[in-house]
VEXGUDO-216728 format. One record per residue (C-alpha): residue number from 1; residue in one letter; x, z, y. Coordinates in steps of 0.05 Angstrom, whole numbers. Example, Ala and Ser with C-alpha at 12.3 -4.5 7.8 and 13.67 -1.06 7.14 Angstrom:
BEGIN
torvo,lumlum,X,Z,Y
1,a,246,156,-90
2,s,273,143,-21
REM end
This chain:
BEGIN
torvo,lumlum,X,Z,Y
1,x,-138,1103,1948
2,x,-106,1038,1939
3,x,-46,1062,1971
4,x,-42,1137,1956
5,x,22,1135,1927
6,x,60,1095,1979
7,x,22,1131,2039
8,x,32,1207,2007
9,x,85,1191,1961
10,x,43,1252,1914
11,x,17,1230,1844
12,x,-61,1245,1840
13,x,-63,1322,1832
14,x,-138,1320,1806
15,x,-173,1292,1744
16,x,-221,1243,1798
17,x,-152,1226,1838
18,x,-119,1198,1778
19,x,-186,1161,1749
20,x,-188,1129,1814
21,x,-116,1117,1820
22,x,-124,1086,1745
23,x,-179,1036,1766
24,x,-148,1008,1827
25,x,-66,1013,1812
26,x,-58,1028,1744
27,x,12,997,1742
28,x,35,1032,1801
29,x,8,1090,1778
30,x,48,1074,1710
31,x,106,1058,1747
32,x,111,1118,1782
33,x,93,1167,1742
34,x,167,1203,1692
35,x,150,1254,1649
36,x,208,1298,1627
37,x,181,1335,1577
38,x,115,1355,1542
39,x,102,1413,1591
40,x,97,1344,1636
41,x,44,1327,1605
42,x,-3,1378,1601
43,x,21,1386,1676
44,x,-8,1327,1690
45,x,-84,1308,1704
46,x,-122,1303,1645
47,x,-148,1231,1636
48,x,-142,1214,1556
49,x,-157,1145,1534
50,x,-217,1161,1513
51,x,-245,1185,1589
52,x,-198,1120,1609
53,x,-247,1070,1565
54,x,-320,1114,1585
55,x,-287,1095,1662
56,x,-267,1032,1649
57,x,-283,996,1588
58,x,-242,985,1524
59,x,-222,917,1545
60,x,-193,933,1611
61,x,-166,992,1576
62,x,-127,946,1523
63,x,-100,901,1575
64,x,-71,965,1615
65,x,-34,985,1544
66,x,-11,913,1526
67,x,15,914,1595
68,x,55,983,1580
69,x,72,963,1506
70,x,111,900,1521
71,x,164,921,1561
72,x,175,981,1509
73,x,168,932,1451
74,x,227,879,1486
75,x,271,936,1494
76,x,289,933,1420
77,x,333,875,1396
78,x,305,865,1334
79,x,302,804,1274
80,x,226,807,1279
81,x,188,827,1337
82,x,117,833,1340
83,x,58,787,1349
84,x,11,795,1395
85,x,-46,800,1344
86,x,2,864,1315
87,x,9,891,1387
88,x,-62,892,1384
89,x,-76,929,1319
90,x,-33,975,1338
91,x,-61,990,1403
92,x,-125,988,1374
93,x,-96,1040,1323
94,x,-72,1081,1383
95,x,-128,1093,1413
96,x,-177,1099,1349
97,x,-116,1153,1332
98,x,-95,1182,1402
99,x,-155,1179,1441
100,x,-139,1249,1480
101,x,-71,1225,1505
102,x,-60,1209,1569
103,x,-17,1159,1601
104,x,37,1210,1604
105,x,36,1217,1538
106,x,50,1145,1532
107,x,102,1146,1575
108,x,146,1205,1551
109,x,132,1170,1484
110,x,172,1106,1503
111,x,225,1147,1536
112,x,228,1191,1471
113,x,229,1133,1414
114,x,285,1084,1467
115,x,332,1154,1459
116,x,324,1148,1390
117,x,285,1226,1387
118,x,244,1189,1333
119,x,300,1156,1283
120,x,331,1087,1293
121,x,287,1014,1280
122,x,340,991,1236
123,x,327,919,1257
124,x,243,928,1248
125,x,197,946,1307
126,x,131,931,1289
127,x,65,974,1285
128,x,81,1012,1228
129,x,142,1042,1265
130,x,107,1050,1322
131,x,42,1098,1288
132,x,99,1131,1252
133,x,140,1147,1316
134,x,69,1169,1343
135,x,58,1217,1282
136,x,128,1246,1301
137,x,116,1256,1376
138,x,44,1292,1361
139,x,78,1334,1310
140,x,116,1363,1369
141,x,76,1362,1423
142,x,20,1398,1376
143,x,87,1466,1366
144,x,99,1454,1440
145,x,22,1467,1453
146,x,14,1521,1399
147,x,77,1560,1433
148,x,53,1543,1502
149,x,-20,1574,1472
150,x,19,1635,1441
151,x,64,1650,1504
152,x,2,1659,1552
153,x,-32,1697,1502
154,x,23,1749,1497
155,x,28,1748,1566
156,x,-47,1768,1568
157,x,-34,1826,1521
158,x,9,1854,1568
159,x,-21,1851,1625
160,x,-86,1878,1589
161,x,-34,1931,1559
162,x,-13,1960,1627
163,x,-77,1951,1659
164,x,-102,2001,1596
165,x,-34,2048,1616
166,x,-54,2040,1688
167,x,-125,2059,1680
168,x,-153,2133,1711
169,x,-206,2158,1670
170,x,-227,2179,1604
171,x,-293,2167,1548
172,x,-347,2215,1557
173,x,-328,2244,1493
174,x,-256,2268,1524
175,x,-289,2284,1593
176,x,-334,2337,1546
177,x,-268,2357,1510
178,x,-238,2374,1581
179,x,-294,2408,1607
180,x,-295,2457,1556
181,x,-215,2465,1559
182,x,-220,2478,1625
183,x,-282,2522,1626
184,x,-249,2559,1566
185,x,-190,2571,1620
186,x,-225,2586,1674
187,x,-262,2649,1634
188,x,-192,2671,1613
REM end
């Protein structure tokens, strides 16, 4: 599994493929995986940090994020950067906060805030600019999975709809009211 991603070239497809992926190449899983979009996301196999620390530990867990964190964090030229007791608040904060996001979700996250989709730093990136960014991005990924949510369930509707117009038959009670049309004809 070590090597599924150089042998296949496929990111894991399944919740287990990913897991496993995770516990023996979690950076070049990271590396590898671009999310576009939030429909990325929830494309994506589900493995929140919460499953991530049940699999692997929260230690192991907070290593993979200070890993992911610090190039994101040295992408901003700032007066002050962080410390790495801050980093780890804040990723201890993340994951109190965020525990059903995925790595994806991390990802498009970093992508999002460097494009500014979140506001500018104004010379400040610490933790409180970080949660707040995070507050942001869940705010919209919460609409995008409400319309998502509301979309299929339309879609639903309608296909329910024209099954209903598609249907042959009739209730007993309109099967009796027929009958006795037709007998009433039939006398005629």
């Amino acid at each position: 599994m070590d090597n599924q991603l150089s042998v296949t070239g496929h990111l894991p497809q399944t919740r287990q493929q990913a897991v496993t992926l995770l516990a023996h190449s979690p950076d070049r899983y990271w590396n590898n995986i671009n999310p576009k979009c939030i429909e990325d996301v929830f494309g994506a196999p589900e493995v929140g940090f919460g499953t991530m620390i049940r699999e692997f530990g929260i230690e192991r867990v907070r290593a993979m994020l200070v890993i992911w964190f610090e190039p994101f964090i040295r992408f901003y030229s700032t007066n002050g950067t962080m410390d790495a007791f801050q980093l780890a608040d804040t990723i201890n904060l993340v994951l109190e906060a965020y525990p059903h996001y995925s790595i994806y979700d991390l990802k498009l996250f970093f992508k999002m805030a460097k494009l500014r989709s979140f506001g500018q730093t104004y010379g400040r990136i610490d933790g409180d600019v970080i949660l707040g960014w995070m507050r942001e991005y869940d705010k919209m990924r919460d609409n995008k999975a409400q319309e998502i949510s509301i979309s299929q369930s339309n879609e639903y509707k309608a296909m329910e709809n024209k099954k209903k117009q598609n249907a042959v038959g009739m209730f007993y009670n309109e099967y009796l009211k027929w009958k006795k049309e037709n007998e009433a004809k039939s006398n005629k």
